[in-house]
ZADO-1210 file (C-alpha; in nm, 4 decimals, padded with zeros to 6 digits):
<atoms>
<atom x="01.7945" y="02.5541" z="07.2348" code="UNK" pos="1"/>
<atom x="01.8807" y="02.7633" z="06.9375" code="UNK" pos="2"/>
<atom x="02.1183" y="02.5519" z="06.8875" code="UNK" pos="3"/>
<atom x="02.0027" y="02.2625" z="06.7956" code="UNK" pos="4"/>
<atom x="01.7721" y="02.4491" z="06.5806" code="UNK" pos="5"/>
<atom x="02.0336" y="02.5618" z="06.3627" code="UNK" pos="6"/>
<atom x="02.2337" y="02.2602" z="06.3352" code="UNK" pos="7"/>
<atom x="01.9293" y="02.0539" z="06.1790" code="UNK" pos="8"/>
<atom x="01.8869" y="01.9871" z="05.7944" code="UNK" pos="9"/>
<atom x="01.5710" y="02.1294" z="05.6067" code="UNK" pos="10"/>
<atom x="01.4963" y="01.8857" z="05.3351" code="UNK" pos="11"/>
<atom x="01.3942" y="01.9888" z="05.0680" code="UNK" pos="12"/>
<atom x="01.1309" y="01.8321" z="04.8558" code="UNK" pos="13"/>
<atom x="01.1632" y="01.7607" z="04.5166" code="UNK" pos="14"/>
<atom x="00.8370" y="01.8378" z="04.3634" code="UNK" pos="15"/>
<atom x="00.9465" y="01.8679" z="04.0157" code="UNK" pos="16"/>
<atom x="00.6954" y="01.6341" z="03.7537" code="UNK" pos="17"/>
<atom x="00.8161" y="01.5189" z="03.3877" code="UNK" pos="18"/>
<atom x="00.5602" y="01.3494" z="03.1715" code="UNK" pos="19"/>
<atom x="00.5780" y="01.2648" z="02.8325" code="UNK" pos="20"/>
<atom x="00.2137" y="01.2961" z="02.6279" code="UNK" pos="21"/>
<atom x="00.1623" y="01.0837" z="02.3072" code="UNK" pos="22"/>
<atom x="-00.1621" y="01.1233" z="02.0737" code="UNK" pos="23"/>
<atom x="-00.2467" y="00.9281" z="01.8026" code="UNK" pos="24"/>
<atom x="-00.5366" y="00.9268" z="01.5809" code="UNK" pos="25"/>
<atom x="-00.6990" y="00.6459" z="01.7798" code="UNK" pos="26"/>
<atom x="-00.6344" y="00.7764" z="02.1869" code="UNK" pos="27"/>
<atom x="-00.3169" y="00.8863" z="02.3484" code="UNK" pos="28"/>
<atom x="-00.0566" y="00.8170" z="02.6951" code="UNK" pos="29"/>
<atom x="00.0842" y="00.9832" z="02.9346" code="UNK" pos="30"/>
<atom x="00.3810" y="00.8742" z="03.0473" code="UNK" pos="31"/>
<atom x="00.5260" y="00.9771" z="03.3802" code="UNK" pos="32"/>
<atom x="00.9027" y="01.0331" z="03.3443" code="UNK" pos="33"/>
<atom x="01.2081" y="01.1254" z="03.5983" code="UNK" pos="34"/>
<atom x="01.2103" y="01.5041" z="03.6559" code="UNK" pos="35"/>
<atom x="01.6224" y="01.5221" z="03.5754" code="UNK" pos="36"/>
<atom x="01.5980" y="01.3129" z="03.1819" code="UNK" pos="37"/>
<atom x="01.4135" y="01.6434" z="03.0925" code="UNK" pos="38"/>
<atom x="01.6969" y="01.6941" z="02.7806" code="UNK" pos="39"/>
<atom x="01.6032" y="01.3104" z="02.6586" code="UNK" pos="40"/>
<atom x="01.2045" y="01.3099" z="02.7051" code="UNK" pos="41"/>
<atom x="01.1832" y="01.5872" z="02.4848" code="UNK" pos="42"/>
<atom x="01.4694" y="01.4704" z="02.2232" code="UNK" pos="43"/>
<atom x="01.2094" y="01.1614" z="02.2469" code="UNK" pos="44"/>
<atom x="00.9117" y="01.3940" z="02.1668" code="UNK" pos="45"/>
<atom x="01.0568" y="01.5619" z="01.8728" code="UNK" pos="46"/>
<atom x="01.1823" y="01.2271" z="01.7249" code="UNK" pos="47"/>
<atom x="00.8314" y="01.1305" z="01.7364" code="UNK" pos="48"/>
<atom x="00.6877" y="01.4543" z="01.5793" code="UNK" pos="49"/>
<atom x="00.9511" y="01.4464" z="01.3163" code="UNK" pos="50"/>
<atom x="00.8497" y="01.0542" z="01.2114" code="UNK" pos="51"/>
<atom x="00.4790" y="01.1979" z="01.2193" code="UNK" pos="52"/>
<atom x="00.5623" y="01.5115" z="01.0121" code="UNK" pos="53"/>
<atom x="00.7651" y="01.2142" z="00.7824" code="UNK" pos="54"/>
<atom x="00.4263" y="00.9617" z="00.7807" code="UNK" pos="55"/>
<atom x="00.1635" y="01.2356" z="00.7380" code="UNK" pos="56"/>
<atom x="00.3854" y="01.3029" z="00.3636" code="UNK" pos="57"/>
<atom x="00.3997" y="00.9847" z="00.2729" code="UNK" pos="58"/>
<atom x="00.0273" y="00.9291" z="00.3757" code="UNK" pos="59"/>
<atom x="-00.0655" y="01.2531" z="00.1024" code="UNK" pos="60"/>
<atom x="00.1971" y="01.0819" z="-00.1565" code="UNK" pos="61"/>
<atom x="00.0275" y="00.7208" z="-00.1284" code="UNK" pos="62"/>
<atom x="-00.2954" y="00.8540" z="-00.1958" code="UNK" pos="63"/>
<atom x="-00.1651" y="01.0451" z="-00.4570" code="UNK" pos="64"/>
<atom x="00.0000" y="00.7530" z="-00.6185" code="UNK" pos="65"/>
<atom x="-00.3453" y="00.6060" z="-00.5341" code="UNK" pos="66"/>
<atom x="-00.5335" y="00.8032" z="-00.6766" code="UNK" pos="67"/>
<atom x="-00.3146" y="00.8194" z="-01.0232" code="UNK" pos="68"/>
<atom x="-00.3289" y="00.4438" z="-01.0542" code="UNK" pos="69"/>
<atom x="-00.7018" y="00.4203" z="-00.9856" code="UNK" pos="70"/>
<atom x="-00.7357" y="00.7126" z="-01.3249" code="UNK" pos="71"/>
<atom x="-00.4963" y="00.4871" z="-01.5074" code="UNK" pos="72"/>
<atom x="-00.6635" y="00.1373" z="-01.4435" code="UNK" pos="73"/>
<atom x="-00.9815" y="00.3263" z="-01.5486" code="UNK" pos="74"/>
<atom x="-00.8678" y="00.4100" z="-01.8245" code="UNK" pos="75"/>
<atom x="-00.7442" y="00.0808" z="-01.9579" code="UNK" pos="76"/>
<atom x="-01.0628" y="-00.0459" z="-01.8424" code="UNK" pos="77"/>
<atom x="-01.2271" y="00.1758" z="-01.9967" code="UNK" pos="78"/>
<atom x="-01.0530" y="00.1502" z="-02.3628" code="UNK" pos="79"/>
<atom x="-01.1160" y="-00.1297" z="-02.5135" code="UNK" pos="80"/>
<atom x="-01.0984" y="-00.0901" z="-02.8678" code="UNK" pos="81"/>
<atom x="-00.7753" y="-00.3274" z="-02.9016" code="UNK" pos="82"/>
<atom x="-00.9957" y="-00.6068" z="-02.7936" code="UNK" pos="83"/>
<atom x="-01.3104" y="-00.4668" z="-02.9668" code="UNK" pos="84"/>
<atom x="-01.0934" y="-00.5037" z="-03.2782" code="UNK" pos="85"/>
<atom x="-00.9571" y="-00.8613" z="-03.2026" code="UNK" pos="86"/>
<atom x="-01.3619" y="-00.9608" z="-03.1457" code="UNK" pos="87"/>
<atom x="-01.4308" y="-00.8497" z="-03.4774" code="UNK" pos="88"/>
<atom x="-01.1247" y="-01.0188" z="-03.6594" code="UNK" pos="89"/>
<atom x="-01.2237" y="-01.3573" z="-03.4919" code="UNK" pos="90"/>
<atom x="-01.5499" y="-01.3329" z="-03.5814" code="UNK" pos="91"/>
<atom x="-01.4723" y="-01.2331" z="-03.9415" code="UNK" pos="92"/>
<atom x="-01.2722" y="-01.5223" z="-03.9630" code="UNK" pos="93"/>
<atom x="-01.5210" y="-01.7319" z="-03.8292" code="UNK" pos="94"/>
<atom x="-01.7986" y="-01.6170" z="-04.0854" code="UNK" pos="95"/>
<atom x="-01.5352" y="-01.6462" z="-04.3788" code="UNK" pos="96"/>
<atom x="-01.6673" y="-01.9623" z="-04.6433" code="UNK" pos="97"/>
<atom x="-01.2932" y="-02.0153" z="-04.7484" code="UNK" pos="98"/>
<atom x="-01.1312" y="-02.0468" z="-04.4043" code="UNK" pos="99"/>
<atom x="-01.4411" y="-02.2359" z="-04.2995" code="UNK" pos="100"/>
<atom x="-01.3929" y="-02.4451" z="-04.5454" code="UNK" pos="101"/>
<atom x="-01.0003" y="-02.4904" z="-04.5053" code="UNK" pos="102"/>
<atom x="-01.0745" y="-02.5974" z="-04.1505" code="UNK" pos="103"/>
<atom x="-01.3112" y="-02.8367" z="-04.2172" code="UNK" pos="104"/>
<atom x="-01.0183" y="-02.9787" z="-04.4838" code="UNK" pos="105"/>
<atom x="-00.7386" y="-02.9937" z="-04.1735" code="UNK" pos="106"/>
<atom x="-01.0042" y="-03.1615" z="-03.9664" code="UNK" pos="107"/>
<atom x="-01.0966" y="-03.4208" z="-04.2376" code="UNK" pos="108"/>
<atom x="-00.6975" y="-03.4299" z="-04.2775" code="UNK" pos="109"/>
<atom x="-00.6335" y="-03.4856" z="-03.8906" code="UNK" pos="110"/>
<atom x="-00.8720" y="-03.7420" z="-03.8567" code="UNK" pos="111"/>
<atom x="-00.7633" y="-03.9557" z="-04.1404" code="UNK" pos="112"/>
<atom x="-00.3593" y="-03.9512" z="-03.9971" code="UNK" pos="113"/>
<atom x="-00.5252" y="-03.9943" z="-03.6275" code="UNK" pos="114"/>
<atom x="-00.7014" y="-04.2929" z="-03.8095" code="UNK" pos="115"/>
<atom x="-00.3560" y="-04.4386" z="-03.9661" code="UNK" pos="116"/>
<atom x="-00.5263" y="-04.4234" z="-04.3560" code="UNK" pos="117"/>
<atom x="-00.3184" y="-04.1100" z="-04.5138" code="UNK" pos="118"/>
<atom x="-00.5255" y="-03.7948" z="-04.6935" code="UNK" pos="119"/>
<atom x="-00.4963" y="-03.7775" z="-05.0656" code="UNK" pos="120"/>
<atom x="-00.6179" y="-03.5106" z="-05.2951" code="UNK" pos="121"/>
</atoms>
């Protein structure tokens, strides 16, 4: 009887668990992986970390850049002397007799050659 004891195989039971977690900013997984790809699950996992690491500095540059284009555009917007300047030019040409009255003489002029009877002065 001892025998037969000895000559049987004890299995053994491979209890071993791999999983992989992933968070995010919105939730996260688990994933359940094979116990022996230990070496690749966590290559996986610091690929992922280092792309995170690599998004989470480009996040802080873009709002940086952000943030420097929003001071510039305010800026412009908020100079506005070159057009200030042009609004006063047109307007002090408007308002000026002599170029008031040259274009009412090109008008006159335009009319008569639309007309087909020539201008003379």
């Amino acid at each position: 009887m001892l025998g037969s004891l000895a000559a049987q195989k004890r299995e053994v039971a491979d209890k071993r668990e791999l999983y992989l977690l992933i968070q995010t900013g919105e939730g996260g997984m688990v994933l359940q992986c094979p116990p022996d790809d230990g070496l690749v699950v966590r290559q996986f996992a610091m690929a992922i970390n280092a792309y995170a690491r690599d998004v989470d500095a480009n996040d802080v540059e873009r709002a940086a850049i952000a943030a420097s284009s929003r001071s510039i555009i305010a800026r412009i917007e908020g100079d506005t002397s070159d057009l200030d300047e042009a609004r006063d030019a047109k307007e002090a040409v408007a308002q000026d007799p002599a170029h008031l009255e040259a274009i009412r003489d090109a008008r006159a002029e335009m009319f008569a050659l639309e007309a087909g009877s020539p201008q003379s002065d």
